[in-house]
N, C-alpha and C positions, 0 to 999 in steps of 0.2 A: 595587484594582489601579491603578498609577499610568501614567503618559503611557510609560515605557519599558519598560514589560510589552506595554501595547497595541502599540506598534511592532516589539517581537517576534514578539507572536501574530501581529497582521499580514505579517510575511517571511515566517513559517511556512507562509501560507494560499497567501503567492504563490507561495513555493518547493514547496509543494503541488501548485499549478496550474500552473505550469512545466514539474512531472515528471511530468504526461500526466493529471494529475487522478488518481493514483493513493487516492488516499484518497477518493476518491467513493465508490467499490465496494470498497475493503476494507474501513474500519468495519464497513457492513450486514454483509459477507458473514463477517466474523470473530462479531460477535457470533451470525449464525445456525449456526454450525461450533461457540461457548460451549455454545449450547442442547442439543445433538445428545447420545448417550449417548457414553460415554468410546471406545470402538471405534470409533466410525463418526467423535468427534471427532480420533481419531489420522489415521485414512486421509483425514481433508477438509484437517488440516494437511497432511500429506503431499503430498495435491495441489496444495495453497495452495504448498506449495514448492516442487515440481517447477516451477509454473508460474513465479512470481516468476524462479525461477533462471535459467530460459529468457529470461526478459525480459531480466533483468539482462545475460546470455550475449551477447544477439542484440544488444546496444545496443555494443557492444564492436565490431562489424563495419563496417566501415567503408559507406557509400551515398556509391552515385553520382548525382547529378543529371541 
């Protein structure tokens, strides 16, 4: 890997950290939703979407200070 790969990977990590640390808890939690038998792995995407969606939804509303 050369010096402009690692300067990618690195914005990656910060634009990661940024957006609320969202990849902290979805790696773990996706690979343990991999594990699961196919039905129970539909309904855990499922929720994985519901919820994302609502984040994504709720970041759209304006806050007041």
């Amino acid at each position: 890997m050369d010096r402009d790969e690692d300067a990618v990977g690195e914005e990656r990590a910060e634009g990661a950290e940024r957006a609320g640390g969202v990849d902290e808890g979805l790696l773990p939690r996706l690979e343990v939703i991999e594990e699961q038998p196919l039905a129970a792995r539909a309904e855990a995407y499922a929720q994985l979407h519901a919820e994302l969606s609502a984040r994504l939804e709720g970041a759209d509303t304006p806050r007041h200070a």
